[in-house]
C-alpha positions as CSV (number, residue, x, y, z in Angstrom):
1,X,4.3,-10.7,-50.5
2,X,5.8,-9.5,-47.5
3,X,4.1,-6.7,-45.9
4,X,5.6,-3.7,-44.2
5,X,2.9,-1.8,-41.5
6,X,2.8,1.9,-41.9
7,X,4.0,2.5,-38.8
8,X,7.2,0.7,-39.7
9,X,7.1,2.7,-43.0
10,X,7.2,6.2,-41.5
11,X,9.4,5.0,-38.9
12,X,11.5,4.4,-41.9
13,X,11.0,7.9,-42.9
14,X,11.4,9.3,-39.7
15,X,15.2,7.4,-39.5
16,X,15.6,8.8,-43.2
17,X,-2.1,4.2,3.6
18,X,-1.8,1.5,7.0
19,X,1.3,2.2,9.9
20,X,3.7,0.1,8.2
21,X,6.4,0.8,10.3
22,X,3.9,-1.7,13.2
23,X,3.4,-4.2,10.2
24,X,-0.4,-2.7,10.1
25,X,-2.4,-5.1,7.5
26,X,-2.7,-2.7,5.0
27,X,-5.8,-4.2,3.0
28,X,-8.0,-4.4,6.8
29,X,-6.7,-0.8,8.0
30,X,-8.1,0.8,3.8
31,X,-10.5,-1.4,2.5
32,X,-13.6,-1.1,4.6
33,X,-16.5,-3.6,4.9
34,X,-20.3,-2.4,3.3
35,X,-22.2,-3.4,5.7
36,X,-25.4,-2.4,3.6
37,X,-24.5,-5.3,1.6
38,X,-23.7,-7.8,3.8
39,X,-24.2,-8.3,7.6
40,X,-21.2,-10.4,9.2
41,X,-21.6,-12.4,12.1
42,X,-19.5,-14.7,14.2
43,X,-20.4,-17.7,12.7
44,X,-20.6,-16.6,8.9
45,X,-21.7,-18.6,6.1
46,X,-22.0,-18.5,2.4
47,X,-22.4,-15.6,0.9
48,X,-23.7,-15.0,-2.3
49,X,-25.0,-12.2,-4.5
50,X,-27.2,-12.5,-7.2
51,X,-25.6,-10.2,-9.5
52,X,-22.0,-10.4,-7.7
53,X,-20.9,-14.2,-7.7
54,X,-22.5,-17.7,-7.7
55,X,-21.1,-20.8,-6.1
56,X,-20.3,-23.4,-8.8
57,X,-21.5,-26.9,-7.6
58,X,-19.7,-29.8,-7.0
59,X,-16.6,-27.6,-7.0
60,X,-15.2,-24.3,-5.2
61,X,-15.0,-21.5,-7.5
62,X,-16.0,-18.5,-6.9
63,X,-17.8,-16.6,-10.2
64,X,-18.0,-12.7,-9.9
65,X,-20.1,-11.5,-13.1
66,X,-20.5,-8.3,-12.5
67,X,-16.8,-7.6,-12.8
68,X,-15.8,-10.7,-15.2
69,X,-13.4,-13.2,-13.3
70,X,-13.4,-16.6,-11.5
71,X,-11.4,-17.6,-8.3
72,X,-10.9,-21.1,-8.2
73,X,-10.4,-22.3,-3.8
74,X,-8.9,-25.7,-2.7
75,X,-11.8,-28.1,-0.9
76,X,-11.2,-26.6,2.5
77,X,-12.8,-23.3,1.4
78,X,-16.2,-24.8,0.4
79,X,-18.8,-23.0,2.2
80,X,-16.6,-19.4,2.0
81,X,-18.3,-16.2,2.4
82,X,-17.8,-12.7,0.4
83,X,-16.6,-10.0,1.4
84,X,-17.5,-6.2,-0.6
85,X,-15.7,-3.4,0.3
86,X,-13.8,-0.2,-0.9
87,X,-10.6,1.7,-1.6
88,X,-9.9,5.1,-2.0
89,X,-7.6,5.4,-4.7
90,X,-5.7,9.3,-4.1
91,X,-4.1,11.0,-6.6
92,X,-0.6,11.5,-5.4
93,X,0.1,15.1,-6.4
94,X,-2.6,16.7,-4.5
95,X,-3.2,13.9,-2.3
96,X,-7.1,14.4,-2.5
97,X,-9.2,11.7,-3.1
98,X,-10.1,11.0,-6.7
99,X,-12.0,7.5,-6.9
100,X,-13.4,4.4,-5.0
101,X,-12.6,1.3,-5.9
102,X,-14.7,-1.9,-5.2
103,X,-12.8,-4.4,-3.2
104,X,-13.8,-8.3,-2.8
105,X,-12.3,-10.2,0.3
106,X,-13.2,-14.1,0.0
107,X,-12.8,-15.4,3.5
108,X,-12.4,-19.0,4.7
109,X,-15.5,-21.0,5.9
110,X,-13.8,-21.2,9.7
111,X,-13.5,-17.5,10.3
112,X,-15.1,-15.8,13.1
113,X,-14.6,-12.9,15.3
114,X,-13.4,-14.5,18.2
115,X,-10.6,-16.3,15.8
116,X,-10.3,-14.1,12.4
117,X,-8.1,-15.9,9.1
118,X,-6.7,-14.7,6.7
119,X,-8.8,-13.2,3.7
120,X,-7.9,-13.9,0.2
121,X,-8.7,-9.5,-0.7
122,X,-8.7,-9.1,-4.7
123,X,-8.8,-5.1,-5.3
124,X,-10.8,-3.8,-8.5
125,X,-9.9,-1.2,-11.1
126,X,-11.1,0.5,-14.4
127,X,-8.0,0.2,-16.9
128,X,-7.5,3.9,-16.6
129,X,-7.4,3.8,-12.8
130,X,-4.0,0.7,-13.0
131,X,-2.6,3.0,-15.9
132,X,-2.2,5.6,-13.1
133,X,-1.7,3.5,-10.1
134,X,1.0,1.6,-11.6
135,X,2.7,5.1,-13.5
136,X,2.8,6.3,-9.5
137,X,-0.2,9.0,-10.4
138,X,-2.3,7.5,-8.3
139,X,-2.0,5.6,-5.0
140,X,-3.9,3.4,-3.3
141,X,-2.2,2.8,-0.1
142,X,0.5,3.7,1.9
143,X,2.6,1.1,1.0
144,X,5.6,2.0,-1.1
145,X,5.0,-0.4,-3.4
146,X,1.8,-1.0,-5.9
147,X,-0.8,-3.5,-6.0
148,X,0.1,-6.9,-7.5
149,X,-2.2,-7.7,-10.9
150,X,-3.8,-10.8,-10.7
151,X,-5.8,-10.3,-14.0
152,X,-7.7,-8.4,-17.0
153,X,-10.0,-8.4,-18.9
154,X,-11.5,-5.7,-21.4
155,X,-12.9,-3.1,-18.8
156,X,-11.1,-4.2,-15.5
157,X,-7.7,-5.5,-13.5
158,X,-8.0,-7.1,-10.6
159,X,-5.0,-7.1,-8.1
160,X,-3.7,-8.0,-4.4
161,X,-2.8,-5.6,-2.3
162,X,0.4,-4.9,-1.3
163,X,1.5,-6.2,2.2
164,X,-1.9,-8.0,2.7
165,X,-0.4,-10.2,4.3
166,X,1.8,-8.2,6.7
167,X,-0.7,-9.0,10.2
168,X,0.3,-12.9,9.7
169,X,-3.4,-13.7,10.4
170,X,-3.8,-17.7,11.2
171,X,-4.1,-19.4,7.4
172,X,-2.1,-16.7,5.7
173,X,0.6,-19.4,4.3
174,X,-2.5,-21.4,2.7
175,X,-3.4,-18.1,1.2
176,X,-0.1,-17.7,-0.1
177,X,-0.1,-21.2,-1.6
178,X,-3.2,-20.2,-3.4
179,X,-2.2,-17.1,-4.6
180,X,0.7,-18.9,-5.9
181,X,-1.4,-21.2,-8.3
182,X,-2.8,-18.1,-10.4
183,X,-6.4,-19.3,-9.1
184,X,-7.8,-15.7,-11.1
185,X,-9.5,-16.5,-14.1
186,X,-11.0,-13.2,-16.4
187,X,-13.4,-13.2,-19.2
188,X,-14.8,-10.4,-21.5
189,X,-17.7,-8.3,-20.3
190,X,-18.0,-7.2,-23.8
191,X,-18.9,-9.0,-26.9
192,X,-16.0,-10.7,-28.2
193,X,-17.9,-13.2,-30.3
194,X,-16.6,-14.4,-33.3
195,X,-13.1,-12.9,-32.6
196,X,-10.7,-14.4,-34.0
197,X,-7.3,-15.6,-31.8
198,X,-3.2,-15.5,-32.4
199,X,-1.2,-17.8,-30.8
200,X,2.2,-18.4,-30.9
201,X,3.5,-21.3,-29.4
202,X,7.3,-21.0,-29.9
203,X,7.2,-17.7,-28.2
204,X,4.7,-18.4,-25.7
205,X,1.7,-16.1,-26.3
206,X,-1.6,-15.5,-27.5
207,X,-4.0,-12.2,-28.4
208,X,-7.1,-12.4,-29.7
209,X,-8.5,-9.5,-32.3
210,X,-12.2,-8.9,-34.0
211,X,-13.6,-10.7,-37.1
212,X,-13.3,-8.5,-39.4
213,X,-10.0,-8.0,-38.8
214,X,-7.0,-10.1,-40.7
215,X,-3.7,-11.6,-39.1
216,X,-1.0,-11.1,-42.2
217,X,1.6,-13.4,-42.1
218,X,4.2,-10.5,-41.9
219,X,7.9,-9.6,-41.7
220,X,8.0,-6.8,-39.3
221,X,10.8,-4.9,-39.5
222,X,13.0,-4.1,-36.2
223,X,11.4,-0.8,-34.9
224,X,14.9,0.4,-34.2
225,X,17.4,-1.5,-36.5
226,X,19.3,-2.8,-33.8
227,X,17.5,-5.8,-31.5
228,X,16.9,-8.9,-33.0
229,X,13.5,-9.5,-33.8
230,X,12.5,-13.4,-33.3
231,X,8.8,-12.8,-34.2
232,X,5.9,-11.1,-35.1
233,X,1.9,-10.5,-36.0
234,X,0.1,-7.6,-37.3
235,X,-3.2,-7.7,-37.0
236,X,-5.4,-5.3,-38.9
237,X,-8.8,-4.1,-40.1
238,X,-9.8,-5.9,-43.2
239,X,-12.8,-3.5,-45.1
240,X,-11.0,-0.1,-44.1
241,X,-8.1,1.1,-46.3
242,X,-7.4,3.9,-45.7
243,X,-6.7,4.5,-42.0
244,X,-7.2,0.7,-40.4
245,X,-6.8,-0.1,-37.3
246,X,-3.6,-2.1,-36.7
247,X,-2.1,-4.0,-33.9
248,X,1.7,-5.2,-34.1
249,X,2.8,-7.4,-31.3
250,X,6.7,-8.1,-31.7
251,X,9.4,-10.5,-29.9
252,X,12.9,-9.3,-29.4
253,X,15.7,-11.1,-28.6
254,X,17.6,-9.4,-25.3
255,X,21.0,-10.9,-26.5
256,X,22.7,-8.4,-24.1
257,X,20.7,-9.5,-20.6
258,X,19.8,-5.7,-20.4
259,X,17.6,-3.9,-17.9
260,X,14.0,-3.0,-19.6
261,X,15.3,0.3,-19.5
262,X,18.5,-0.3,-20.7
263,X,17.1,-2.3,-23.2
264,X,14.6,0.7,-24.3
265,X,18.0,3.5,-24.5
266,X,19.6,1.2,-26.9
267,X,16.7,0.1,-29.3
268,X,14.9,3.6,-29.2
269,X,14.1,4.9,-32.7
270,X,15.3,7.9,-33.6
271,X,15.6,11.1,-36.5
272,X,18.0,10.9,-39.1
273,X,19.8,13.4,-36.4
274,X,20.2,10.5,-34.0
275,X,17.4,12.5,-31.7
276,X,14.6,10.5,-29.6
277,X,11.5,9.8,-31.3
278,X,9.9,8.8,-27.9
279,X,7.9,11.4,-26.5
280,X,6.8,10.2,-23.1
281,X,7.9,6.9,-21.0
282,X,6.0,5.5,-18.0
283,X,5.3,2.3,-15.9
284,X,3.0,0.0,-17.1
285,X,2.2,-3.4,-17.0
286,X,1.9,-6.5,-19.7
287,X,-0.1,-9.7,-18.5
288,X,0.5,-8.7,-14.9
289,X,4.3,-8.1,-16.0
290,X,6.1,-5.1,-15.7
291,X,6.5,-3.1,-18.0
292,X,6.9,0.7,-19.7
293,X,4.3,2.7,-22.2
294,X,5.7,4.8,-24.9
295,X,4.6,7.0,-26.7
296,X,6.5,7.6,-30.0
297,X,6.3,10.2,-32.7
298,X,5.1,8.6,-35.8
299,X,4.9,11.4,-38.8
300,X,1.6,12.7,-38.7
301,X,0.4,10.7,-35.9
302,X,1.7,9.0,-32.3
303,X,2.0,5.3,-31.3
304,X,1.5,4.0,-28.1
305,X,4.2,1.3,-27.1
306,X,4.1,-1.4,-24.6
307,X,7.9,-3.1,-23.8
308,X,7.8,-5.8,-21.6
309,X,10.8,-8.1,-20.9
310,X,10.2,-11.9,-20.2
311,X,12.3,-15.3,-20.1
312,X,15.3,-13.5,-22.3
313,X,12.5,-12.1,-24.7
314,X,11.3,-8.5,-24.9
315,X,7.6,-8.4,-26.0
316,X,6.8,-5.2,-28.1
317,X,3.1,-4.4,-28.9
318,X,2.3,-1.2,-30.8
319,X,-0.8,-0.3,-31.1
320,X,-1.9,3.5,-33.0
321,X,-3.5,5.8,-30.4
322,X,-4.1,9.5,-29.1
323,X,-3.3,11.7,-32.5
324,X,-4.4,10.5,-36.1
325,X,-5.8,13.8,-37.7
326,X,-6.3,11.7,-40.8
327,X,-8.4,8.7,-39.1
328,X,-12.4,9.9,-38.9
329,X,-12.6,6.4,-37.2
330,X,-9.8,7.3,-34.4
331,X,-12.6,6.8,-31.4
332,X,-13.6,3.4,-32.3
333,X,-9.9,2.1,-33.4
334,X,-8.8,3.1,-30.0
335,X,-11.4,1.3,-28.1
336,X,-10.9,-1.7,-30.4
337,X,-7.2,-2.2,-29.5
338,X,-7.7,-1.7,-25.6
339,X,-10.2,-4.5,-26.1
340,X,-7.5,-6.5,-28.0
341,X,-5.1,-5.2,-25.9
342,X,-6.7,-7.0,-22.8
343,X,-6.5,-10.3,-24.4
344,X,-3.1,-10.9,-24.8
345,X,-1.5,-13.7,-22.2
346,X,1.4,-15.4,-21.9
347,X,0.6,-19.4,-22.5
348,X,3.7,-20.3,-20.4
């Protein structure tokens, strides 16, 4: 039996700051060393807090559990030192300061005053915070462009900043070779045992949802009648019938090589009038991809849409957030999928 969400359903009813102009290094001119924390000498050597990181042995990875990743450094780095720090993140409309965001800088073994290298900075963020920085709410420096994300996981992203780089310290190509190799590993701070895990290896993707939660082998149907949809999962709560939670992630075909926004003007849904059933439209990012968040008008409630384009593909997870007068379980269906939500990863 092929099953139909109810989302699709009533959409089937509905259609019824550094000087950059002197090539300042942004990340050393913001993000400023606490020296409470750590005392830096000329001749630094491994540093390594209790609660912060371990070093792993017989290899050089760097473990951070208070935040939930893992670095992994080429041999030359073994006996590297960390680095805390912070960023003010601003919001851009008032330009006050709003937040502080914990910074990490892991810097190479040969570093010293006299003859500085180049650090390998990895800024920190709540989900909330990235939502902002990368819809241009927020700022973080004054770069024109955002950080880079390295990573999720359920309560954090973890990015590099923008123009770290731009003082050419000595070492800064190695950094860039790292950086290259995705060396940022995440895990869940939260309890994720038992969850159960999606992947799709035709398409290139995986997301993981909660036990008691079932995958149905579905037939989406196209959210807009028009792209071609190549795939998709529905994920949903297994004991709760009457308002589950439910998690859709979709793959479109982009037949048409269209911009993402292009893409989203053509295969909007819409009223039997041919008006917009999108209500809002921001940046936003997929897997460290960018992307845009909708939010559509679904009936009685509102969706919240993620649209990211990749390798001729456009992925499409829709999630049911934000306003459900008829769900008594809204709060804890809402943090559910932003925990599923910071699962998914592209395998390739």
């Amino acid at each position: 039996m092929e099953y139909i969400s109810r989302s699709a359903l009533y959409l089937l009813i509905a259609v019824g700051f550094g000087i950059l102009a002197a090539g300042v290094d942004v990340y050393a001119v913001i993000a400023t060393q606490s020296e409470l924390t750590l005392a830096i000498t000329d001749e630094i050597g491994p540093v390594v807090h209790a609660a912060k990181g371990v070093n792993i042995k017989n290899e050089v990875v760097y473990r951070n559990e208070e935040y939930g990743f893992s670095f992994q450094l080429p041999e030359s780095w073994k006996g590297y030192s960390i680095v805390p720090g912070t960023r003010e993140i601003r919001d851009v409309a008032s330009g006050t300061v709003v937040a502080t965001a914990p910074t990490i800088a892991i810097r190479h073994p040969a570093w010293t005053t006299a003859a500085p290298r180049q650090d390998i900075p990895i800024d920190i963020y709540t989900l909330a915070q990235w939502d902002k920085i990368v819809s241009e709410e927020y700022s973080v420096s004054a770069a024109p462009i955002p950080p880079s994300e390295l990573g999720r996981n359920d309560q954090y992203v973890f990015a590099l900043p923008a123009r770290y780089n731009f003082a050419y310290q000595t070492g800064w190509e190695e950094v860039q070779k790292i950086m290259d190799g995705k060396p940022l590993a995440t895990f869940s701070l939260s309890d994720m045992s038992g969850w159960q895990t999606y992947r799709n290896e035709e398409y290139g993707f995986e997301i993981k949802y909660p036990a008691d939660w079932k995958e149905n082998k579905a037939t989406i149907a196209s959210f807009s009648g028009q792209a071609t949809l190549l795939a998709g999962a529905h994920m949903m709560e297994k004991s709760y019938t009457m308002w589950p939670g439910e998690f859709d992630v979709q793959v479109y075909a982009d037949d048409k090589n269209l911009s993402l926004d292009e893409w989203i003007n053509e295969n909007q849904p819409r009223d039997p009038s041919g008006g917009t059933l999108v209500r809002s439209i921001k940046n936003a990012s997929l897997a460290g991809i960018a992307a845009k968040e909708l939010m559509i008008f679904g009936f009685d409630h509102t969706r919240r849409v993620i649209i990211a384009p990749k390798g001729g593909r456009v992925y499409y997870l829709e999630m049911e957030t934000g306003e459900n007068p008829n769900d008594p379980k809204l709060e804890k269906h809402e943090a559910e999928v932003e925990l599923i939500l910071s699962t998914f990863k592209f395998m390739k």
